[in-house]
PDB file of N, CA, C, O and CB in Angstrom:
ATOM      1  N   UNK A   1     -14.523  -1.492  -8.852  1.00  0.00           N
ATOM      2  CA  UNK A   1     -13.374  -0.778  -8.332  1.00  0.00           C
ATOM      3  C   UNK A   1     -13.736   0.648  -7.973  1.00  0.00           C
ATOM      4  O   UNK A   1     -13.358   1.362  -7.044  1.00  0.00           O
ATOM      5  CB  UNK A   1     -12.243  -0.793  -9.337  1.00  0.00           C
ATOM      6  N   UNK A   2     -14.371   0.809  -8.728  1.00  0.00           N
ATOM      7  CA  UNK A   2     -14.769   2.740  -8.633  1.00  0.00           C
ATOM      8  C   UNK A   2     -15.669   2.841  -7.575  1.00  0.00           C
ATOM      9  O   UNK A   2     -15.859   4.029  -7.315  1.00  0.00           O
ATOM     10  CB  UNK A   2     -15.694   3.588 -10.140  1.00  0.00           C
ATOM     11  N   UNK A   3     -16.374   2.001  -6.774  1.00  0.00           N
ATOM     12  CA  UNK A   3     -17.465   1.836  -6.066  1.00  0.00           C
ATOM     13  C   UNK A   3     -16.513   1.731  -4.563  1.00  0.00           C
ATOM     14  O   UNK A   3     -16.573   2.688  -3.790  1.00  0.00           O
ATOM     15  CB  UNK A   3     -18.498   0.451  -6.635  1.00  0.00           C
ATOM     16  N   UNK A   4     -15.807   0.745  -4.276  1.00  0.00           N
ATOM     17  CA  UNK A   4     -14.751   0.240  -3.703  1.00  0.00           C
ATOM     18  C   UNK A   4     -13.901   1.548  -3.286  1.00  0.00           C
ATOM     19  O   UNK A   4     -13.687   1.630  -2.076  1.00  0.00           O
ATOM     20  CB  UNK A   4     -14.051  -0.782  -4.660  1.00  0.00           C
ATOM     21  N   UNK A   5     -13.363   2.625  -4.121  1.00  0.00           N
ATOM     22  CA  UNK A   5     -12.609   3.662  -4.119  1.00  0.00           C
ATOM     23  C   UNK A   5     -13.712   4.732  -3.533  1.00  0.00           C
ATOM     24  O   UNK A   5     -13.381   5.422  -2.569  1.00  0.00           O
ATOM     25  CB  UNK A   5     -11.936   3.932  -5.571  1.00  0.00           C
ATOM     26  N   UNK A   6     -14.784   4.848  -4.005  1.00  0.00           N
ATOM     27  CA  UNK A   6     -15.168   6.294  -3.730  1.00  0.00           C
ATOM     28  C   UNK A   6     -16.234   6.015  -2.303  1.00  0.00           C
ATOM     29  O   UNK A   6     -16.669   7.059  -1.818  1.00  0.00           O
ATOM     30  CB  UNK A   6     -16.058   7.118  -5.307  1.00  0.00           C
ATOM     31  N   UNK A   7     -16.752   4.479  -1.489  1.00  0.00           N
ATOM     32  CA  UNK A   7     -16.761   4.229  -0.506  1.00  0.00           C
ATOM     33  C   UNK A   7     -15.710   3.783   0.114  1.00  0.00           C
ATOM     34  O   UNK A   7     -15.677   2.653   0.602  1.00  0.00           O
ATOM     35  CB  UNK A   7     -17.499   3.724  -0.439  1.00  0.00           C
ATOM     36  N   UNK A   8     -14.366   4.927   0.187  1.00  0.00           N
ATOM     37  CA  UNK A   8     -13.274   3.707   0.948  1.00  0.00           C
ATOM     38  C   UNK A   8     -12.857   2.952   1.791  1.00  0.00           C
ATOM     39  O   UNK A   8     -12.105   2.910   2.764  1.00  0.00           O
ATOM     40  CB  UNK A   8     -12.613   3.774   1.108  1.00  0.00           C
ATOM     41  N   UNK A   9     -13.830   2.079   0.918  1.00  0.00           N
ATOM     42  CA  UNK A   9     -13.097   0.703   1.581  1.00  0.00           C
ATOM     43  C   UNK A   9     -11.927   0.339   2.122  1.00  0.00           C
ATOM     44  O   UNK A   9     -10.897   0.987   1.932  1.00  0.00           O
ATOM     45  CB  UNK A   9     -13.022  -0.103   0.883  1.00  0.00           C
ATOM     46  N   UNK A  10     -11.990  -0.865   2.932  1.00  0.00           N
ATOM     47  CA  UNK A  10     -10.497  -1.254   3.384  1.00  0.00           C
ATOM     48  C   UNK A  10      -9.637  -2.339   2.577  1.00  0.00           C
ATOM     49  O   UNK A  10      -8.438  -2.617   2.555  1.00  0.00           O
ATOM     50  CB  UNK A  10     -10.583  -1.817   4.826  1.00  0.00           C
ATOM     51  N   UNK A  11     -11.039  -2.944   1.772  1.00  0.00           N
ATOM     52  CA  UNK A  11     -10.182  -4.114   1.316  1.00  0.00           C
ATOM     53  C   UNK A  11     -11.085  -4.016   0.173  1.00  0.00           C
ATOM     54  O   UNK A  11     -12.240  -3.594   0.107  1.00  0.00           O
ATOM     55  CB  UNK A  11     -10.013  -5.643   2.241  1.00  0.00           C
ATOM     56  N   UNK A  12     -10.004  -4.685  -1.055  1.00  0.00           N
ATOM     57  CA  UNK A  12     -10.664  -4.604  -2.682  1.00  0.00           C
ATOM     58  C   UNK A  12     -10.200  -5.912  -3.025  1.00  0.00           C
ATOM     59  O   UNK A  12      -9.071  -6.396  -2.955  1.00  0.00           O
ATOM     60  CB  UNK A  12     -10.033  -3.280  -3.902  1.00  0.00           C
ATOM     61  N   UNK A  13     -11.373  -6.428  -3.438  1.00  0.00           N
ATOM     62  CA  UNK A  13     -11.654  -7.874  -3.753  1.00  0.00           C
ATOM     63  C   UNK A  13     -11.465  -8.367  -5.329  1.00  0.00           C
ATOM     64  O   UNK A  13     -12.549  -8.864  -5.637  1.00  0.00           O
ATOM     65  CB  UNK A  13     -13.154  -8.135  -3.320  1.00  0.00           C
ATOM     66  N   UNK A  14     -10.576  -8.443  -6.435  1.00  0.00           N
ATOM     67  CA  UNK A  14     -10.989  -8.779  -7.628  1.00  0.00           C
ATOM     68  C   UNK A  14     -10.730  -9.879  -7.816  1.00  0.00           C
ATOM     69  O   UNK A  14      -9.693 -10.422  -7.436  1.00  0.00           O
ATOM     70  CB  UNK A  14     -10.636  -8.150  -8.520  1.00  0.00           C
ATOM     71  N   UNK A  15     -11.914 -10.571  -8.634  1.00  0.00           N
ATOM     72  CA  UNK A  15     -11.848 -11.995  -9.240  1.00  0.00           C
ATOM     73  C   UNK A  15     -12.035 -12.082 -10.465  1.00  0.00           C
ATOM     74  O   UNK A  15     -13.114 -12.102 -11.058  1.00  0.00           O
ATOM     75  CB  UNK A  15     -12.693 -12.869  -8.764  1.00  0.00           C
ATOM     76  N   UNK A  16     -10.455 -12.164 -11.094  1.00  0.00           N
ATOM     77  CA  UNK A  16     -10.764 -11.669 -12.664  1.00  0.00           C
ATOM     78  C   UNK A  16     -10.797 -10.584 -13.385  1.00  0.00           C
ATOM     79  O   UNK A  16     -10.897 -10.387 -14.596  1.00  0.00           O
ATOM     80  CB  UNK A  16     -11.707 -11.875 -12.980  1.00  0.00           C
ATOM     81  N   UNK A  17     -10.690  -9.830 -12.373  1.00  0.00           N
ATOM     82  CA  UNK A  17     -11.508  -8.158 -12.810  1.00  0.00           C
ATOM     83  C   UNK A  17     -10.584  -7.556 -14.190  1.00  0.00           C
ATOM     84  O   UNK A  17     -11.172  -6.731 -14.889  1.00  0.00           O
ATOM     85  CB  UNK A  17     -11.280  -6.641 -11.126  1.00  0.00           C
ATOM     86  N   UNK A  18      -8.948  -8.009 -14.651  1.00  0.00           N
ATOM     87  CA  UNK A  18      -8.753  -7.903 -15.564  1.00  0.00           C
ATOM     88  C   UNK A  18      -8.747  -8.658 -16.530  1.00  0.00           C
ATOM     89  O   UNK A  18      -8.429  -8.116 -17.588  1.00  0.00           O
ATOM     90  CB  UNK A  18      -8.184  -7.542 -15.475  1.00  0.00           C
ATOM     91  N   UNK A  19      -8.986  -9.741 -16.568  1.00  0.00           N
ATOM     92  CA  UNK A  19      -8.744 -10.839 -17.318  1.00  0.00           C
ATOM     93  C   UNK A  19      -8.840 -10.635 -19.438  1.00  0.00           C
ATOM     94  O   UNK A  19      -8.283 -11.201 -20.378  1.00  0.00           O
ATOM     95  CB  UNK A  19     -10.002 -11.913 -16.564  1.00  0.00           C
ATOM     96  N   UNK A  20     -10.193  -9.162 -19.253  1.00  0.00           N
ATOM     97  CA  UNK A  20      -9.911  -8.819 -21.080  1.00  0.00           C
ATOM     98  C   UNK A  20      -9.496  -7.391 -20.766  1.00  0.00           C
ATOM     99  O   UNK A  20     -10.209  -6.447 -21.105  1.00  0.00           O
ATOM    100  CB  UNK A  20     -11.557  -8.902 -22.439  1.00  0.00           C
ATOM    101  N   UNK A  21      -8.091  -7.190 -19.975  1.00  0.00           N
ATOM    102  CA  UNK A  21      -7.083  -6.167 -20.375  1.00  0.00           C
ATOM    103  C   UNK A  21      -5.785  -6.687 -20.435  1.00  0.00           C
ATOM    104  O   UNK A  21      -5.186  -7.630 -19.918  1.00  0.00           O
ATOM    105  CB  UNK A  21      -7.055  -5.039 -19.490  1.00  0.00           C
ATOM    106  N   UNK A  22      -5.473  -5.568 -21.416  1.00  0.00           N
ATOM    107  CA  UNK A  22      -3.804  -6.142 -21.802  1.00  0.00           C
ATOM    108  C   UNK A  22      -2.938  -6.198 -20.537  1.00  0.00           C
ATOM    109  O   UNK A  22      -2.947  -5.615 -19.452  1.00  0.00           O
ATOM    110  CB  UNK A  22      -2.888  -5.013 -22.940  1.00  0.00           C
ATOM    111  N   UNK A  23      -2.450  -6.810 -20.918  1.00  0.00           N
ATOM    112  CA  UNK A  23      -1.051  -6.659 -19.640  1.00  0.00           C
ATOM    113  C   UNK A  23      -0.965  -5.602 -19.376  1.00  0.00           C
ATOM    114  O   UNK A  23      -1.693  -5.270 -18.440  1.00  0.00           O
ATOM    115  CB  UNK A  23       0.462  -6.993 -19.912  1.00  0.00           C
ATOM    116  N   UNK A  24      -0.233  -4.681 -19.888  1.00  0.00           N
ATOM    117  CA  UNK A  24       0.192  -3.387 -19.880  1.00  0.00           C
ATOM    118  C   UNK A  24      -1.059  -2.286 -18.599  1.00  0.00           C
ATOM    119  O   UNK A  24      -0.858  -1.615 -17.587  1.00  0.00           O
ATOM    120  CB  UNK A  24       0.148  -2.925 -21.785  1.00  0.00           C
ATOM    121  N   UNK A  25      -2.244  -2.643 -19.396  1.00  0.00           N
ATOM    122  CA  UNK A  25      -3.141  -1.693 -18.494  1.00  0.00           C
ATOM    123  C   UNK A  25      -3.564  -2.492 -17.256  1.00  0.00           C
ATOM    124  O   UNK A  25      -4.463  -2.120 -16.502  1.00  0.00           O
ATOM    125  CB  UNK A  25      -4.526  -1.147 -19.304  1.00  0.00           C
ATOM    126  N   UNK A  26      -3.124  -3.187 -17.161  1.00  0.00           N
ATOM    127  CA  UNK A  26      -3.448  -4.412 -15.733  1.00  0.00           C
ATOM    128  C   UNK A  26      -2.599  -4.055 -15.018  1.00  0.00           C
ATOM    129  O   UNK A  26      -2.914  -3.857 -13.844  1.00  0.00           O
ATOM    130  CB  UNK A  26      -3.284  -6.142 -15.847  1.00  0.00           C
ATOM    131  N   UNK A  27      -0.972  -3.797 -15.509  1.00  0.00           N
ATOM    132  CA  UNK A  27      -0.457  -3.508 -14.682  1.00  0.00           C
ATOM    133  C   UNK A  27      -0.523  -2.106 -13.941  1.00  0.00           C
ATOM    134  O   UNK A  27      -0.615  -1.891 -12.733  1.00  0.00           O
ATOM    135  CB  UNK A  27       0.422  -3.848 -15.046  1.00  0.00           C
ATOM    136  N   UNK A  28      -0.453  -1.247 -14.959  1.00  0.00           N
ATOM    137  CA  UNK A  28      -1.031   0.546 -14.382  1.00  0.00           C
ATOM    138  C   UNK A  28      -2.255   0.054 -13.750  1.00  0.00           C
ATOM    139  O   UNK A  28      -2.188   0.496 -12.603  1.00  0.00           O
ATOM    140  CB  UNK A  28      -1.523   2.031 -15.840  1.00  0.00           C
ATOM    141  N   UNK A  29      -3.042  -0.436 -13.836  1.00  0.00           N
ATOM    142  CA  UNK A  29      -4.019  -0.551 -12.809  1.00  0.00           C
ATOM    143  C   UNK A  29      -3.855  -1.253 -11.100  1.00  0.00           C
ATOM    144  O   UNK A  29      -4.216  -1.020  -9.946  1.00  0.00           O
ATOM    145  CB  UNK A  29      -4.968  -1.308 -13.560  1.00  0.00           C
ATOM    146  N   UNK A  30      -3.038  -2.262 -11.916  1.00  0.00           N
ATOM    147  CA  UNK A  30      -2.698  -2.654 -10.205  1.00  0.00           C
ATOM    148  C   UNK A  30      -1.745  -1.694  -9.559  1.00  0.00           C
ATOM    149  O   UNK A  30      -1.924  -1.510  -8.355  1.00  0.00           O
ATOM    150  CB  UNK A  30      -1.915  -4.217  -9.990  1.00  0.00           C
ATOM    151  N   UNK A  31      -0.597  -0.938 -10.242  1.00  0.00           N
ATOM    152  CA  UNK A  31      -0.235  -0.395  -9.527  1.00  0.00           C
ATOM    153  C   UNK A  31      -0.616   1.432  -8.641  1.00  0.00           C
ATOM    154  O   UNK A  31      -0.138   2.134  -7.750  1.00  0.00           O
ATOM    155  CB  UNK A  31       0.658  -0.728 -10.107  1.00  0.00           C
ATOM    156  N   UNK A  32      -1.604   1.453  -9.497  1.00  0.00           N
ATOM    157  CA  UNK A  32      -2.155   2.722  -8.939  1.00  0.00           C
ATOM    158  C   UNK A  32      -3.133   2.076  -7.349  1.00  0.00           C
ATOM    159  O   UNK A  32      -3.257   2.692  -6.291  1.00  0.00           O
ATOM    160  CB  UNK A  32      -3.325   3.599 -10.412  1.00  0.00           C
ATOM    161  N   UNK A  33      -3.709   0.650  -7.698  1.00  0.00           N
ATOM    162  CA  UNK A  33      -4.644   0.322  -6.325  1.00  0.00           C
ATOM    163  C   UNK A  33      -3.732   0.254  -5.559  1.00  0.00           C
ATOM    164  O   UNK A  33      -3.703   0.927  -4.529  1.00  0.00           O
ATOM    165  CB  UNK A  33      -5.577  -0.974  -6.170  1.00  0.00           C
ATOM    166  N   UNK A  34      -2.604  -0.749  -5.979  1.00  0.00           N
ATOM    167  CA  UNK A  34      -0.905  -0.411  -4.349  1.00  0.00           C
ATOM    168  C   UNK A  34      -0.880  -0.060  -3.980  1.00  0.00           C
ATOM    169  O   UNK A  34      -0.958  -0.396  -2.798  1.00  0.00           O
ATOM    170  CB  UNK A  34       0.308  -0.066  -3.965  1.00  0.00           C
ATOM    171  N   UNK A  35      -0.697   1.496  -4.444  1.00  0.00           N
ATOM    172  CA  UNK A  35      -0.699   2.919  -3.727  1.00  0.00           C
ATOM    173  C   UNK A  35      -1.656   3.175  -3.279  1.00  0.00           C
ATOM    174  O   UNK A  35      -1.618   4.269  -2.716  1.00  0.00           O
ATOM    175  CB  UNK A  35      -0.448   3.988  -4.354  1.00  0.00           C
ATOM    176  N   UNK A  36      -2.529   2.710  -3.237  1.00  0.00           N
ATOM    177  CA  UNK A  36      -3.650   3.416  -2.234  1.00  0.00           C
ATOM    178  C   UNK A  36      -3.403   3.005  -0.989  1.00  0.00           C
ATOM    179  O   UNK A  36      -2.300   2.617  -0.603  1.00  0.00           O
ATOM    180  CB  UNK A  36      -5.171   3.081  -2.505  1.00  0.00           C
ATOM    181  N   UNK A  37      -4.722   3.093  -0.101  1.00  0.00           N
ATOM    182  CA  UNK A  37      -4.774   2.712   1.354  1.00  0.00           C
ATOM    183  C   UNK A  37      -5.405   1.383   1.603  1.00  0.00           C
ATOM    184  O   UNK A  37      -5.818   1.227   2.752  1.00  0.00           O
ATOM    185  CB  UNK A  37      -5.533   3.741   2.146  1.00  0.00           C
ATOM    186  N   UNK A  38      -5.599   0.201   0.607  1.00  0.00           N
ATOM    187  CA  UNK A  38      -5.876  -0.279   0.433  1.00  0.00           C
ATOM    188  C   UNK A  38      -5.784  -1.870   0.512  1.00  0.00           C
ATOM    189  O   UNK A  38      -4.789  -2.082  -0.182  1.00  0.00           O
ATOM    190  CB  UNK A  38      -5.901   0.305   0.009  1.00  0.00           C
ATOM    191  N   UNK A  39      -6.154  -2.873   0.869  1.00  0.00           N
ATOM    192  CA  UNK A  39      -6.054  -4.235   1.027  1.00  0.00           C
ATOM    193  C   UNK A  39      -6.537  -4.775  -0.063  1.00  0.00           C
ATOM    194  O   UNK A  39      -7.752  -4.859  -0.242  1.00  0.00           O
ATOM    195  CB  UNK A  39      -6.651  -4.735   2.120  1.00  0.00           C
ATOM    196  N   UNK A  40      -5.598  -5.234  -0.979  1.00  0.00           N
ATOM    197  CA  UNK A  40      -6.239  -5.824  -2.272  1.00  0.00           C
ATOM    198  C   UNK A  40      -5.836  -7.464  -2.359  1.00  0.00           C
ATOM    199  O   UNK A  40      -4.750  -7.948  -2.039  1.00  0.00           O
ATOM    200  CB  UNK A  40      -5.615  -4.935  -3.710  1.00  0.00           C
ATOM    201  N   UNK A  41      -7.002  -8.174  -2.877  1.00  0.00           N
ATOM    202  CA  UNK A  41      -7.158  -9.387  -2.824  1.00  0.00           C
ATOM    203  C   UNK A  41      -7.044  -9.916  -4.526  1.00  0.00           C
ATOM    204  O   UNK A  41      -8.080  -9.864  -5.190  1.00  0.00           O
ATOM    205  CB  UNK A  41      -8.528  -9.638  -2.001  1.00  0.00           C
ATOM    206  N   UNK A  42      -6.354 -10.186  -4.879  1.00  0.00           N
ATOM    207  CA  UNK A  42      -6.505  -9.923  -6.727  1.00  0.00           C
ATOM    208  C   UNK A  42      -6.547 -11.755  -7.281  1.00  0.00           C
ATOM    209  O   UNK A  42      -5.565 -12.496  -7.227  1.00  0.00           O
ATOM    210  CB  UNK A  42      -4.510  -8.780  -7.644  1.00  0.00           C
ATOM    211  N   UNK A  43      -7.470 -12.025  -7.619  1.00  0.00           N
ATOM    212  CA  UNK A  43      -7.836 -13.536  -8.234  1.00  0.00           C
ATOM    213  C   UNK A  43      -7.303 -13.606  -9.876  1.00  0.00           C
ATOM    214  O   UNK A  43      -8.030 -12.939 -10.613  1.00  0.00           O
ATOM    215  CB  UNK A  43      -9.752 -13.816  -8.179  1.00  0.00           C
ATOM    216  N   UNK A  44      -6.215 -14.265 -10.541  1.00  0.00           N
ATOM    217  CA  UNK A  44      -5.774 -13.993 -11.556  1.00  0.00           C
ATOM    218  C   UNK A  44      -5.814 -15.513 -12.083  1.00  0.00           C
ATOM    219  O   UNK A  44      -5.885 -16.438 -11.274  1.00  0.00           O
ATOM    220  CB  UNK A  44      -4.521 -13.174 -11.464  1.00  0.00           C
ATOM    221  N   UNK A  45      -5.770 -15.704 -13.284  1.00  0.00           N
ATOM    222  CA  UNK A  45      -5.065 -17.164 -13.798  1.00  0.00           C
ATOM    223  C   UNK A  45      -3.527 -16.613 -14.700  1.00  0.00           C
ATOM    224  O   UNK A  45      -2.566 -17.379 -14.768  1.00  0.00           O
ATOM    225  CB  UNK A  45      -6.429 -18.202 -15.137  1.00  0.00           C
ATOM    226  N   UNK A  46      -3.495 -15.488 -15.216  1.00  0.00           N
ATOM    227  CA  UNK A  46      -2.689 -14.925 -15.973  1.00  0.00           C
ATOM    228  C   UNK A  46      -1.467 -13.882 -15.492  1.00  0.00           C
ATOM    229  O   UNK A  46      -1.016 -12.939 -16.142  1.00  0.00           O
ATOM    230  CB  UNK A  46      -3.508 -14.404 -16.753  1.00  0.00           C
ATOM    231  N   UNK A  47      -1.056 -14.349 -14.115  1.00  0.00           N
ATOM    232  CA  UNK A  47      -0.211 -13.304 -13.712  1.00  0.00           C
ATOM    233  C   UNK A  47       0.885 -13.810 -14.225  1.00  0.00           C
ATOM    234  O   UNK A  47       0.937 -15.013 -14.480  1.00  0.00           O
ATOM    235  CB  UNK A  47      -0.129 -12.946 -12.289  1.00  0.00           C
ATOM    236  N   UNK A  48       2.148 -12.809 -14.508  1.00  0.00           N
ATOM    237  CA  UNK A  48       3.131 -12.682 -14.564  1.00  0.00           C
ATOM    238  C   UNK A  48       3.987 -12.512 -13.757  1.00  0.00           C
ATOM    239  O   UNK A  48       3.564 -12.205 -12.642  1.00  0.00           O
ATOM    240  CB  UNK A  48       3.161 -12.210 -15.067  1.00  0.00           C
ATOM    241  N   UNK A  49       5.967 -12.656 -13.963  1.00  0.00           N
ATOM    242  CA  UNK A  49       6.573 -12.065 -13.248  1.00  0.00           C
ATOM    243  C   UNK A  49       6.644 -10.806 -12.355  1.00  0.00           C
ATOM    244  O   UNK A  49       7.013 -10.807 -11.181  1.00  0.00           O
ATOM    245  CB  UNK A  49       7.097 -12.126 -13.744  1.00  0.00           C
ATOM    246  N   UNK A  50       6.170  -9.541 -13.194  1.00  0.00           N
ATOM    247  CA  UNK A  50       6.064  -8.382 -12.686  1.00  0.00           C
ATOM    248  C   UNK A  50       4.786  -8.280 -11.922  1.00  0.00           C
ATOM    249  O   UNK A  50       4.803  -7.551 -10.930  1.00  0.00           O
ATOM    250  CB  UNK A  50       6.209  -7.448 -13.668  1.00  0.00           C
ATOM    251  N   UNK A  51       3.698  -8.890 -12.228  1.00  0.00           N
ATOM    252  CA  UNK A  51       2.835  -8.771 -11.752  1.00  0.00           C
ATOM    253  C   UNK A  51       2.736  -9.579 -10.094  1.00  0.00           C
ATOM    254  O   UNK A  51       1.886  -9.256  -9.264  1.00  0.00           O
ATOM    255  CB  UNK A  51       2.060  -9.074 -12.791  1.00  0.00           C
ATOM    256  N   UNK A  52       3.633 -10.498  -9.898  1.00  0.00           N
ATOM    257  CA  UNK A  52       4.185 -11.193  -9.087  1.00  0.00           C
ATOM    258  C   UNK A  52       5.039 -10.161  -7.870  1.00  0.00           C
ATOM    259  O   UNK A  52       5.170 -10.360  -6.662  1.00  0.00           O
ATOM    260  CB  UNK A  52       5.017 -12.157  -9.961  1.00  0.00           C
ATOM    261  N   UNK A  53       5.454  -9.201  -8.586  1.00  0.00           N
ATOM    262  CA  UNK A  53       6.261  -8.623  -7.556  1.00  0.00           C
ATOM    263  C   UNK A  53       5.927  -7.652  -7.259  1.00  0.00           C
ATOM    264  O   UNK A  53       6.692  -6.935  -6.615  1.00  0.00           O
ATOM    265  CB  UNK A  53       7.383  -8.480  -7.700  1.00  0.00           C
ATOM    266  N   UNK A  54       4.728  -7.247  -7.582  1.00  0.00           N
ATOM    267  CA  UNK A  54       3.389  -6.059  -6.990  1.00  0.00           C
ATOM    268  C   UNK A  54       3.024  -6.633  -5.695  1.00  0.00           C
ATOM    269  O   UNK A  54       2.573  -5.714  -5.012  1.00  0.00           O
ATOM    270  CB  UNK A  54       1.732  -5.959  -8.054  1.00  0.00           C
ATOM    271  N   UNK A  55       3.016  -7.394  -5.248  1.00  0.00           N
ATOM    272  CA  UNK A  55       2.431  -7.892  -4.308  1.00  0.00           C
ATOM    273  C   UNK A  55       3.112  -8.805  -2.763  1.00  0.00           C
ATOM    274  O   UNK A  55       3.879  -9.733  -3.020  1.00  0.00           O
ATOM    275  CB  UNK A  55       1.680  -8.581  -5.119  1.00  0.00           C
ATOM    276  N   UNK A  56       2.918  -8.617  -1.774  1.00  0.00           N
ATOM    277  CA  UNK A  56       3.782  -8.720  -0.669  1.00  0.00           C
ATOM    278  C   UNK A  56       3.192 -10.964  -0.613  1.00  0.00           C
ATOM    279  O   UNK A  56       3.925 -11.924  -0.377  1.00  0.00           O
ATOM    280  CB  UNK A  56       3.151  -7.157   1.093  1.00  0.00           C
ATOM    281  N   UNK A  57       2.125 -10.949  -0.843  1.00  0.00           N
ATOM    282  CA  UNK A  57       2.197 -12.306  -0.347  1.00  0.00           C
ATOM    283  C   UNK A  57       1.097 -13.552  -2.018  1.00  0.00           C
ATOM    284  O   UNK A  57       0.341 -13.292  -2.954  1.00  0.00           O
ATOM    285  CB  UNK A  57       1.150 -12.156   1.762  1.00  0.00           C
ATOM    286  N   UNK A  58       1.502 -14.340  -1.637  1.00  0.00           N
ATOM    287  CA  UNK A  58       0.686 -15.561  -3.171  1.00  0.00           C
ATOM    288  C   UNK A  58       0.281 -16.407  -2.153  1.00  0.00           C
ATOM    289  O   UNK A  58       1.115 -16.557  -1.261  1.00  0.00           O
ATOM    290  CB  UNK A  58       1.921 -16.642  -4.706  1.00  0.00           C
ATOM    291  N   UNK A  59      -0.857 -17.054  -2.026  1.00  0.00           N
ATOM    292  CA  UNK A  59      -1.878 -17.966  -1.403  1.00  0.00           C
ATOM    293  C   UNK A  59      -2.618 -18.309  -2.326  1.00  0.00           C
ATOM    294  O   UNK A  59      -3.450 -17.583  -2.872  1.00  0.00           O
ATOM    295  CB  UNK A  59      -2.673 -17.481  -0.359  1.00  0.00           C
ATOM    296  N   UNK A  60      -2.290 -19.876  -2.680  1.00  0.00           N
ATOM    297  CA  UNK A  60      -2.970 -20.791  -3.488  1.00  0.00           C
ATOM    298  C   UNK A  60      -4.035 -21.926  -2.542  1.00  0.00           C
ATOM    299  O   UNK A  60      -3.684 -22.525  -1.525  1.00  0.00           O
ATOM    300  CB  UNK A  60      -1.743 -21.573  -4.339  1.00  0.00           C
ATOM    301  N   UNK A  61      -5.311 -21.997  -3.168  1.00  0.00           N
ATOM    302  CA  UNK A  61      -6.318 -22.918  -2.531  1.00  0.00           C
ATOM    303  C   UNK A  61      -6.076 -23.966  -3.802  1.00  0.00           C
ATOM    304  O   UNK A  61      -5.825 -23.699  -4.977  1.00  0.00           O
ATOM    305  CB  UNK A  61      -8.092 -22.219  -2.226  1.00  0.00           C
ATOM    306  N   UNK A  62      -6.257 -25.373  -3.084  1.00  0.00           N
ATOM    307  CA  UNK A  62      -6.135 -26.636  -3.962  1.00  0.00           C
ATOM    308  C   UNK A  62      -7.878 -26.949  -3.341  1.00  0.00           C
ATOM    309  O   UNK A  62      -8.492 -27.953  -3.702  1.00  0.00           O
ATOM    310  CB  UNK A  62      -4.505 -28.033  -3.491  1.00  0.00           C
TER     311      UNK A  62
END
């Protein structure tokens, strides 16, 4: 992420990238990348409601 931010990028790719943080700091984290200028792609097994409504679109691959 920090790599991603300080070459800014257009688009931020995570797969997993929180998976051993609490909810709580997953969410301050996603919502500070929102605000950026940013295209974020976020790969989760553990999202939530709120975490659900951070985000403009959900695309599932079978």
């Amino acid at each position: 992420l920090a790599r991603a931010c300080i070459h800014d990028d257009d688009f931020i790719l995570i797969d997993e990238g929180t998976s051993a943080i609490d909810k709580k700091a997953t969410l301050d984290i996603l919502k500070k990348l929102l605000n950026g200028p940013y295209t974020v792609i976020f790969i989760a097994h553990n999202f939530n409601e709120e975490m659900y409504s951070l985000f403009d679109r959900e695309i599932h691959l079978t």
